[in-house]
C-alpha positions in Angstrom: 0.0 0.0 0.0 1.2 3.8 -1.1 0.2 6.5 0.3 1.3 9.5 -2.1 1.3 13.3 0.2 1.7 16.9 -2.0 4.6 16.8 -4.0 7.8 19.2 -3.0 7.2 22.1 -5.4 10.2 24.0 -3.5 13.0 21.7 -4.9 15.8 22.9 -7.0 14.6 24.0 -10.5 16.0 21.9 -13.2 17.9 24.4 -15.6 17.2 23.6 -19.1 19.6 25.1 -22.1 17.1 27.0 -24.7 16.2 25.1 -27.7 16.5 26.2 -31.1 13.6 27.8 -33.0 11.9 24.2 -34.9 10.6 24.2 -38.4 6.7 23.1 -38.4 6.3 20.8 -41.2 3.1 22.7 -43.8 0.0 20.7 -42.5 0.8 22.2 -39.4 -0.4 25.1 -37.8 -0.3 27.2 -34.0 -3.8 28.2 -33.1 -4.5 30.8 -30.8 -6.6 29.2 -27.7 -9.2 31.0 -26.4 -10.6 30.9 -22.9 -14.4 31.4 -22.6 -15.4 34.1 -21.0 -17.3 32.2 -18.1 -13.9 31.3 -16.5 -12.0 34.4 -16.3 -12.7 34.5 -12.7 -10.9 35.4 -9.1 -8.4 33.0 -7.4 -10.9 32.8 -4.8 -14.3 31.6 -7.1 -12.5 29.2 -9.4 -13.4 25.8 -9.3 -11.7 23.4 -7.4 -9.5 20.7 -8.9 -8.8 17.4 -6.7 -5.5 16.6 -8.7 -4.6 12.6 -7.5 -1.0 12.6 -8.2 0.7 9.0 -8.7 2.9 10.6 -11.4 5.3 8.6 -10.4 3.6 4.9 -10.2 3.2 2.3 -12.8 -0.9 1.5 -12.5 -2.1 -1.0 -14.3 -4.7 0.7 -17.4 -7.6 -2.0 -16.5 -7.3 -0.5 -12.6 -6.8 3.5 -14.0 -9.7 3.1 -16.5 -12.3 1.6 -14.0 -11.6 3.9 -11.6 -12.5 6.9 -13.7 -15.4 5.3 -14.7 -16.2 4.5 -11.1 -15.9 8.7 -10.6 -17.8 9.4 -13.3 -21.1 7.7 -12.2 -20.5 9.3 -8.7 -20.2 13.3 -10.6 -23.3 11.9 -12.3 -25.3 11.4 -9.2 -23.9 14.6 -7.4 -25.4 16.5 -10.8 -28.6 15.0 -10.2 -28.4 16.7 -6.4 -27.2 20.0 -7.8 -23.5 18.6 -5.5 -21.1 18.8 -8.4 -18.9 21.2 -6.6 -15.5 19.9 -8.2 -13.5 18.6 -10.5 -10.9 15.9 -10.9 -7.8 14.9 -12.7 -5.7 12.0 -12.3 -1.9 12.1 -13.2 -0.1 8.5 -13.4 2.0 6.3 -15.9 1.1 2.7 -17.2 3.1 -0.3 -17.5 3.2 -1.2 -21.3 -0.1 -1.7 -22.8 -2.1 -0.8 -26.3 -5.5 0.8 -26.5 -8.0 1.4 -29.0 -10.7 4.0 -29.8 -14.4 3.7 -31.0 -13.2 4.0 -34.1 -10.0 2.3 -33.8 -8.9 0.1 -36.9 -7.6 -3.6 -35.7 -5.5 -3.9 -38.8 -3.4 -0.8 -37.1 -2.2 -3.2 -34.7 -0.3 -5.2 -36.9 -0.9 -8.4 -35.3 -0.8 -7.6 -31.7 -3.2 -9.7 -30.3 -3.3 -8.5 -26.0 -4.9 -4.6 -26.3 -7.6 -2.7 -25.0 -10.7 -1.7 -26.7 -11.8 1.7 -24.7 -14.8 4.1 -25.6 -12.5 7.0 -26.1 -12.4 9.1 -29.3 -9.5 8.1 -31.3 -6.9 5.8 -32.6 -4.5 3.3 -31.4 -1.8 4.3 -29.1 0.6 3.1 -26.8 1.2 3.4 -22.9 4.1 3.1 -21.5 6.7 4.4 -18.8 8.5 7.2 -19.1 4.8 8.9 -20.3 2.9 10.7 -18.2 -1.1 10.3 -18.6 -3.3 12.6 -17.5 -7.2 12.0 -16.7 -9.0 14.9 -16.5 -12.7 14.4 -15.0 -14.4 17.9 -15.8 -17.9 18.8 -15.7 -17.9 20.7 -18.8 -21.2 22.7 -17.5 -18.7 24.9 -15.8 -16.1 25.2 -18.7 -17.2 25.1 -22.3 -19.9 22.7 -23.5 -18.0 22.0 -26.6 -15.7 18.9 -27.2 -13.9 20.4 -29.8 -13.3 23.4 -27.4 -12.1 20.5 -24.9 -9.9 19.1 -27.3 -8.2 22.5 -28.1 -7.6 23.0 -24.4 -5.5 19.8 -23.7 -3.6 20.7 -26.8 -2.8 23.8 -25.3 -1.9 22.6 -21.8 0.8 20.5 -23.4 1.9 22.9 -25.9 2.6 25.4 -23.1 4.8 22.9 -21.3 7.0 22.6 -23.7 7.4 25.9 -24.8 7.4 28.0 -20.9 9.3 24.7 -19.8 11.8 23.6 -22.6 11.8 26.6 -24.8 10.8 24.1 -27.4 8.1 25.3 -30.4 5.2 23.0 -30.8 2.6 22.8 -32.8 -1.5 21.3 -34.0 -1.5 19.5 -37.8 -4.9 20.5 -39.6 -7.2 17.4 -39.4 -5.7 15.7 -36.6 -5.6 15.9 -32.5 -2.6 16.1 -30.5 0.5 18.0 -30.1 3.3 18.0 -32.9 6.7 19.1 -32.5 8.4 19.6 -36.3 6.6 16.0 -37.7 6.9 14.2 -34.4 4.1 13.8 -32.3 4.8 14.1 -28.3 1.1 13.7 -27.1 -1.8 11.8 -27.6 -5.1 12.5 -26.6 -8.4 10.7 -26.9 -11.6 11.9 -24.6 -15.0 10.4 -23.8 -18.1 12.7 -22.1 -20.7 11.2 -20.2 -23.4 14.0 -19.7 -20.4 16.2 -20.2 -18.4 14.3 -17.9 -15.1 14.0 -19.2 -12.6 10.9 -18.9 -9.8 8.9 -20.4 -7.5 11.8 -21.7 -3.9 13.2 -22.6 -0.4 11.4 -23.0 2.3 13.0 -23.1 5.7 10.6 -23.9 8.3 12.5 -21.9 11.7 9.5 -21.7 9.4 7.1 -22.9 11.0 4.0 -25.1 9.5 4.5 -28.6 10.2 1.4 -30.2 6.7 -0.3 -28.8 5.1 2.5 -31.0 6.5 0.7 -34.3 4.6 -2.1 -34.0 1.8 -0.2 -34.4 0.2 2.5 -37.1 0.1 5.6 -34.0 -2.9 7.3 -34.0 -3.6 6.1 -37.5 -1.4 8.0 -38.9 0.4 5.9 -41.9 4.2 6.8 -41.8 3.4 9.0 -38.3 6.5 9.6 -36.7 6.5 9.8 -32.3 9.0 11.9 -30.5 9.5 12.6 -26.7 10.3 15.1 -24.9 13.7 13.6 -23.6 14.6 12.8 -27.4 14.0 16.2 -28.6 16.2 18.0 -26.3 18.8 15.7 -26.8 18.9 16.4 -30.3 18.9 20.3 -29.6 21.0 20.3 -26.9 23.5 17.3 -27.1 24.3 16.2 -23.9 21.4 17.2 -21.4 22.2 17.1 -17.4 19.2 15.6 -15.6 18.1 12.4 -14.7 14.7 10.5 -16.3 12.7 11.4 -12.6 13.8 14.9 -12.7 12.7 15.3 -16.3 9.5 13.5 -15.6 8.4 15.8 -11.8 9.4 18.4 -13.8 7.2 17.6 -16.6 4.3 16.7 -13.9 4.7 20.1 -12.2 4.2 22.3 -15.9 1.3 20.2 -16.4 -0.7 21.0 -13.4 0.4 24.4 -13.5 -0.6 24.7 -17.0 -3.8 22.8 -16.8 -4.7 24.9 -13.6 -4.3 28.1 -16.2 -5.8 27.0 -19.0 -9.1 25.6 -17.3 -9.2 28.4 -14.3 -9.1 25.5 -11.4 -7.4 25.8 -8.2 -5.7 22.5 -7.2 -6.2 20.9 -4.5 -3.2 17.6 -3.9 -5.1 14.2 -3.0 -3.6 12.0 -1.4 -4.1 8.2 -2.8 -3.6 4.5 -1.9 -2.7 2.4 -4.8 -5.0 -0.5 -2.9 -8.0 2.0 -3.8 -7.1 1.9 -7.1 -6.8 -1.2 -7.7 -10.4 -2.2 -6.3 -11.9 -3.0 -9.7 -10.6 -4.6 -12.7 -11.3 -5.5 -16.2 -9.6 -8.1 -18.3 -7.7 -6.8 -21.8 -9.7 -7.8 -25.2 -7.9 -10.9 -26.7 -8.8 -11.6 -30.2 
């Protein structure tokens, strides 16, 4: 049994050299984000996030994905009481697994036969450690009643990380979801809303081995190339001076600070045992 307490945000800062200025390939494209007007609000009215931080543990999907679930039909009963008084995010990494979308092609898989089959949006994709997942469970009612808005918002959490974080230039490609650096994609994300409930979520691969991904068609994508952010620096920078755990808290620290910005929340650190996660389970889809 873990217990995880609030993270030390006071520890040395991690001192990364600037990156070079990247080259966006021309299906790409930097939209402006826009927040809705209904959150630009006082630190003291915006919502409140529970953030339950395990950025650090390996959870099995089946365990992470029936919890959320488990969540969402609790929000769904505090909606029906007018309780709904906050929202949730869940920040972890998986051991290696694959998992489909609704729309999810099998013949992407290229004969991998142990995977999930979620009811997120999007394609097939690959978990693993050394990338950090992120599970937001929003009530949209209090945001923006607009997936596609939803969508644009993750995209801009991530984007921010890497560019207030690592100095490095990142971009959307017209047509598709996610977060691009130059032609290498460095996040995934795929979303589900159950009366505007979100779950499932973002991916971002931050040391993350990438050879699972080539045993797979990523997100779809024929010929789609996967970067991280470990890679990326190294090829900017040469020789970079940090370990994978400090690359990865510091990664997990721009990512709540970002996604408190971008979606107004204040955070509020949970702490969690991993027996409580680990209450329900699923089995994988073999075929």
């Amino acid at each position: 049994m873990i217990s995880v307490t609030n993270p030390n945000f006071g520890s040395t800062p991690i001192h990364i050299t600037s990156i070079s200025s990247r080259r966006s390939s021309p299906s790409s494209h930097v939209s402006i984000f826009k927040s809705p007007q209904a959150i630009l609000m006082t630190h003291h009215q915006k919502r409140r996030c529970d953030v339950f931080d395990i950025h650090n543990e390996l959870v099995p999907y089946a365990d992470a994905w029936s919890w959320q679930k488990s969540i969402v039909e609790e929000r769904k009963k505090l909606i029906d009481k007018n309780e709904d008084f906050c929202d949730s995010v869940i920040i972890l990494q998986h051991p290696p697994v694959y998992t489909l979308g609704t729309g999810s092609s099998e013949g992407h898989l290229n004969e991998i036969k142990d995977f999930y089959r979620t009811e997120r949006g999007g394609e097939v994709t690959y978990h693993g450690p050394g990338q950090l997942v992120m599970y937001p469970i929003l009530n949209l009612r209090y945001h923006t009643m607009d997936l596609h808005w939803y969508l644009r918002a993750l995209e801009e959490v991530v984007m921010r990380v890497l560019s207030s974080t690592f100095s490095i230039k990142a971009s959307r490609h017209t047509g598709f979801t996610g977060v691009w650096v130059g032609d290498q994609k460095v996040a995934a994300i795929g979303v589900r809303a159950s009366k505007w409930i979100t779950f499932h979520g973002v991916s971002v691969n931050v040391t993350t081995d990438l050879t699972p991904f080539k045993r797979i068609v990523p997100c779809g994508i024929q010929d789609g190339q996967v970067g991280s952010i470990k890679e990326l620096l190294h090829e900017d920078c040469g020789e970079v001076h940090y370990t994978d755990y400090e690359l990865v808290s510091t990664t997990y620290e721009s990512l709540i600070e970002e996604f408190s910005k971008v979606f107004q929340v204040k955070l509020c650190i949970k702490p969690i045992f991993m027996a409580e996660v680990s209450e329900k389970k699923t089995s994988p889809m073999t075929v």
